[in-house]
C-alpha distance (Angstrom), angle and dihedral (degrees) to the residues before:
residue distance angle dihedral
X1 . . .
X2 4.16 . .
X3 4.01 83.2 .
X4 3.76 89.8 56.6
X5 4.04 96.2 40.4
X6 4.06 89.6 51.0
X7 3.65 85.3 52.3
X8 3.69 89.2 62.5
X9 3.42 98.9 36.0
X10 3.93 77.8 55.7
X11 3.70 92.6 57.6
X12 3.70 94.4 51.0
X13 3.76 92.8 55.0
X14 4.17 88.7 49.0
X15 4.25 86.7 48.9
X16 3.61 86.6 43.3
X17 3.90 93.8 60.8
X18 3.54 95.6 39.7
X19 3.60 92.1 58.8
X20 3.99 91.7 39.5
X21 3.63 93.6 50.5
X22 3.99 101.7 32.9
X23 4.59 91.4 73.4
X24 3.97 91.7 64.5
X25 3.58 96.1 50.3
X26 4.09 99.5 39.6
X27 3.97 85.0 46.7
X28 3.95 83.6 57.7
X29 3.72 93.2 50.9
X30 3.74 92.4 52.9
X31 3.64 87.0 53.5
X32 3.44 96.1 51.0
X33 3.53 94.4 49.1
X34 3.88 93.5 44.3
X35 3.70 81.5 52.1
X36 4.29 94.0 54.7
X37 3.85 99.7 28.1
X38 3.77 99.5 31.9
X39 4.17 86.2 -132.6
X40 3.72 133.7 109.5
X41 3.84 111.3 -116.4
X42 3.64 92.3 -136.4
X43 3.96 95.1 -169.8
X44 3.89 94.2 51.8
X45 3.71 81.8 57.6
X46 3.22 108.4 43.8
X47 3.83 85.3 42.3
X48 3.96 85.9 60.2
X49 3.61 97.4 42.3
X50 3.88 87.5 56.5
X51 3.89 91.2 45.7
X52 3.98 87.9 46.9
X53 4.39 91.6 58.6
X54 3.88 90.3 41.5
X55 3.69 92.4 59.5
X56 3.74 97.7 76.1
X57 3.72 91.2 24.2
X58 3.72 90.4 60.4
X59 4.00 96.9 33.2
X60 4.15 82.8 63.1
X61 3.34 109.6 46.2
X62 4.33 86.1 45.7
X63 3.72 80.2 56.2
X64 3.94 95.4 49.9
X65 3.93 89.3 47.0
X66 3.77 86.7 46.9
X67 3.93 89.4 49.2
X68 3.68 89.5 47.5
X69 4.22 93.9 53.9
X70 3.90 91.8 45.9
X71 3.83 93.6 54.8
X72 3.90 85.9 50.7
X73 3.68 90.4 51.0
X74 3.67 101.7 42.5
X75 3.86 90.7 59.8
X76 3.64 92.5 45.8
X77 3.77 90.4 56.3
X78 3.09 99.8 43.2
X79 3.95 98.4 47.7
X80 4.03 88.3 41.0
X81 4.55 82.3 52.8
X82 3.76 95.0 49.0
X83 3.54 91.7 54.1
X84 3.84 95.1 52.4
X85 3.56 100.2 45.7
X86 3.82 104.0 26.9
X87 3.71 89.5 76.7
X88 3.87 85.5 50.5
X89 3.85 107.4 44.6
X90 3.64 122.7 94.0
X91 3.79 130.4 174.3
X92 3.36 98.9 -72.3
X93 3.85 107.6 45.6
X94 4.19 96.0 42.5
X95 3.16 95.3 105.2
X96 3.64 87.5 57.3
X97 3.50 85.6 43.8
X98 4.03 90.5 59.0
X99 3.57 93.9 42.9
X100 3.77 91.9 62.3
X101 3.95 98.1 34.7
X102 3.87 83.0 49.2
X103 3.50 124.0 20.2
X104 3.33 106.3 32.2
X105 4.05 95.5 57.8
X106 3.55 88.5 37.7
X107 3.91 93.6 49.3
X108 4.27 84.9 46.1
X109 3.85 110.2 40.4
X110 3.93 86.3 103.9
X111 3.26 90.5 75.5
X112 3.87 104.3 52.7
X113 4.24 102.5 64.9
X114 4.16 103.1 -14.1
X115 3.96 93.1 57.6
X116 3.77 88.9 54.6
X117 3.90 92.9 49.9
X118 3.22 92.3 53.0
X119 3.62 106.2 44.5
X120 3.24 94.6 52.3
X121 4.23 102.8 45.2
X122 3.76 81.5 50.9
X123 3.61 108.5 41.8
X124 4.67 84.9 40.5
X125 3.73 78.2 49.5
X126 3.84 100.0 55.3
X127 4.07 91.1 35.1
X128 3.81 89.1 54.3
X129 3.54 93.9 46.0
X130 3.46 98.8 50.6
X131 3.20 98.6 52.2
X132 4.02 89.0 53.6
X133 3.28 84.3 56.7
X134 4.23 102.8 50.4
X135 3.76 75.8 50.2
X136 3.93 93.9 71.7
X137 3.30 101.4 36.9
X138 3.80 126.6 -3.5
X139 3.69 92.4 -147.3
X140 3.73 94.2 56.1
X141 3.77 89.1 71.1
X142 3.85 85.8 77.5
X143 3.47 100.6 78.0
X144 4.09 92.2 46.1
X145 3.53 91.4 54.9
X146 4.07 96.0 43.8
X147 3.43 90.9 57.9
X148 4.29 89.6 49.2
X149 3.65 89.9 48.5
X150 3.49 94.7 42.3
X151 4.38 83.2 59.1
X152 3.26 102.2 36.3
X153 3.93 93.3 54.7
X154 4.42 88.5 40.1
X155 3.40 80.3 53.7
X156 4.12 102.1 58.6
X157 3.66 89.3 44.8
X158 3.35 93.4 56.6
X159 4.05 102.2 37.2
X160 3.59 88.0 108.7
X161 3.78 101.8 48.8
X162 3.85 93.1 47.9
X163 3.83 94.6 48.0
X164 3.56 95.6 55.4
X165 3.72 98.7 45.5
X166 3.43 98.5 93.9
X167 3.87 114.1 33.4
X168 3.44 102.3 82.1
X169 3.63 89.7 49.5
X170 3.48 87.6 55.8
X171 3.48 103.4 47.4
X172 3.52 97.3 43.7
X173 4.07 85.4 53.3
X174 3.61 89.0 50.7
X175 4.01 88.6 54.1
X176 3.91 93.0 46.1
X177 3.50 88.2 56.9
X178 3.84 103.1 53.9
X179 3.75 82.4 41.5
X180 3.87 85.6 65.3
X181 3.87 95.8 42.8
X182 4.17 91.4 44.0
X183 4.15 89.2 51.8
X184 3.79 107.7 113.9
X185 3.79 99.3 173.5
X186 3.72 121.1 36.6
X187 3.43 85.1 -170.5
X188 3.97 98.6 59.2
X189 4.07 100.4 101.1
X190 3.90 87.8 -153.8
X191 4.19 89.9 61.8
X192 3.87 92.7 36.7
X193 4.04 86.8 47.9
X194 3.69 89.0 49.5
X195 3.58 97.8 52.3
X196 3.61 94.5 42.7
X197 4.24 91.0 56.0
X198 3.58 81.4 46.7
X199 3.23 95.8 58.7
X200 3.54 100.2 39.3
X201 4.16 83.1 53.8
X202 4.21 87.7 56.9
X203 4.22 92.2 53.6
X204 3.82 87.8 51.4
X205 3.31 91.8 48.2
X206 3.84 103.3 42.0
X207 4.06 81.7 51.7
X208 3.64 98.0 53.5
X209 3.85 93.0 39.1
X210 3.84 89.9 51.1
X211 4.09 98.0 39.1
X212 3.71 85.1 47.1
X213 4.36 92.2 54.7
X214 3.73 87.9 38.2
X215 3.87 91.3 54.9
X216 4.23 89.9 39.8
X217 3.70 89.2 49.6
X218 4.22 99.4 40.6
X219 3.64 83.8 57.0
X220 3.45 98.5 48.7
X221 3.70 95.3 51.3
X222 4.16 87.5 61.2
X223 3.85 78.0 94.6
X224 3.76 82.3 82.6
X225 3.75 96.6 58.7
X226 3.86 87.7 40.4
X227 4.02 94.8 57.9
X228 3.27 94.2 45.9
X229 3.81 97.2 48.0
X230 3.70 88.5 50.4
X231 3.45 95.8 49.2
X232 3.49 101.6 50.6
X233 3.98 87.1 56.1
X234 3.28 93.9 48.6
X235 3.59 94.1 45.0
X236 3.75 96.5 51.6
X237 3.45 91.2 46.5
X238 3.47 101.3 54.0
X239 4.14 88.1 43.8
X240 3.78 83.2 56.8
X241 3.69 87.7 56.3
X242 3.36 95.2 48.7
X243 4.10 87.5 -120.8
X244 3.73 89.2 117.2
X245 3.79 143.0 57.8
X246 3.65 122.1 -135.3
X247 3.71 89.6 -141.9
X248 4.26 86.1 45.1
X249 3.33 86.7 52.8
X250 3.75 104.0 50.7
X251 3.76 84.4 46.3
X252 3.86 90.4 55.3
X253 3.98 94.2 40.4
X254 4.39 81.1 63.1
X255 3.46 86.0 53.8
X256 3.54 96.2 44.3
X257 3.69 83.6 60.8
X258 3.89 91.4 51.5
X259 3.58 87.6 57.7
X260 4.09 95.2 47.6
X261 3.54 96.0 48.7
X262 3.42 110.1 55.9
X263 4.02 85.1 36.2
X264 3.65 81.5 65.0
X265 3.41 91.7 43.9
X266 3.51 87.1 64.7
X267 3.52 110.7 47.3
X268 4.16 79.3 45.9
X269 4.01 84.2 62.1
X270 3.81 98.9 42.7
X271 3.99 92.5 52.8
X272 3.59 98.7 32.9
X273 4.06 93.5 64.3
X274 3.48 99.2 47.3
X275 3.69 93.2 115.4
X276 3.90 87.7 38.7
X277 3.36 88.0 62.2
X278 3.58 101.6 50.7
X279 3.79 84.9 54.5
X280 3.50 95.6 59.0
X281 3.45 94.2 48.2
X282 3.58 85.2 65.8
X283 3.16 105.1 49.5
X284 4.05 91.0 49.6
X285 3.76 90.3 45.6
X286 3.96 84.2 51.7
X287 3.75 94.4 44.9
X288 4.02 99.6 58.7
X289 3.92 90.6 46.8
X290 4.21 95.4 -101.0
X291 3.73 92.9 129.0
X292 3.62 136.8 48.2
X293 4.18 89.5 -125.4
């Protein structure tokens, strides 16, 4: 059932693009044929205009519908969780016990329905654009796909940097918590002391975690600089040779720009749920009986 309501939350995100990305290029076609006929195409723009208003009208209500699955889910994990660990939890791992019941599907919902949409309005985004693009100019395409390859390879080498980030921090959370729930006497310095270095251990941690994405994810997004470096050369080059319009080329620039935004959109995704992910590997690992809750 979640397999088939991700597959429409799927094809929202893909109708979303198309209707995101269609206005630019229609807009161009009424120029072009403004520019050879010397009249407006009237339906082209009024088509447009239309597309232009459903953009945010559509990007809402997938948001409300995406709302309206996450609520569903969240009670079904956490109903499904406090029947596999309630049986387990005693007085001194309930805090744990909360942690996972709580935190962990609260820190991972993202990555039920939302994930989905936004994978796939970004990634139908880039595809489209792209191919706009190798429309123009073949060549162009180049500096697109140098800024993909330069990700997708930043991104192997790193794998194992990023997927560490964030358990530590998570696991140390987890422990401050039951710490909090097992404290008998807030007036015992040796329990207050103890939650305090605890504390002091999760702020470190949430800083390195976070400085470490943040410096993963700024050098990921260099792919920006890269496309637009390479298409400029290319560009200029192949206006030099008379293999390119200037207004072809400013059209295909925009593009360019469809392509490097939802790219970044992407790699903003990936980094941005590492400690979702660690969450949800939790509750999974919970959920089929491999942990103790």
């Amino acid at each position: 059932m979640t397999m088939f309501l991700n597959l429409r939350v799927i094809l929202i995100g893909i109708a979303g693009a198309l209707i995101g990305i269609a206005p630019p290029y229609l807009i161009g076609q009424a120029i072009n044929f403004y520019t050879k006929h010397g009249e407006i195409d009237t339906l082209i723009i009024s088509v447009a205009c239309v597309l232009i208003i459903a953009t945010p009208c559509g990007r809402l209500a997938s948001h409300l519908y995406i709302q309206k699955l996450s609520t569903a889910t969240r009670k079904s994990l956490k109903t499904r969780l406090t029947e596999k660990i309630i049986l387990k939890t005693t007085l001194e791992n309930h805090g744990e016990a909360i942690d996972l019941i709580d935190g962990d599907v609260e820190g991972s919902i993202y990555l039920y329905h939302n994930i989905y949409l936004d994978i796939a309005s970004s990634l139908s985004a880039l595809l489209l654009a792209l191919f706009i693009v190798l429309h123009y100019n073949p060549s162009l395409t180049i500096a697109p796909l140098s800024a993909i390859l330069y990700i997708a390879t930043f991104k192997i080498l790193t794998r194992r940097a990023y997927l560490s980030s964030y358990k530590k921090y998570v696991e140390t959370n987890t422990q401050l918590i039951s710490n909090i729930s097992n404290l008998r006497n807030s007036s015992s310095l040796s329990d207050l002391e103890l939650i305090k270095e605890n504390n002091r251990q999760i702020k470190l941690l949430s800083l390195i975690s976070r400085a470490k994405i943040a410096l993963l994810e700024l050098a990921s997004n260099l792919s920006y600089l890269i496309g637009i470096i390479l298409l400029f050369y290319i560009g200029s080059n192949s206006i030099a040779n008379d293999t390119l319009s200037i207004g072809d080329f400013v059209s295909a620039a925009v593009y360019l720009e469809r392509v490097l935004v939802p790219t970044g959109a992407l790699v903003s995704i990936y980094y941005a749920t590492g400690e979702a992910r660690y969450r949800r590997m939790r509750i999974d690992r919970c959920l089929s009986g491999a942990t103790d809750g």
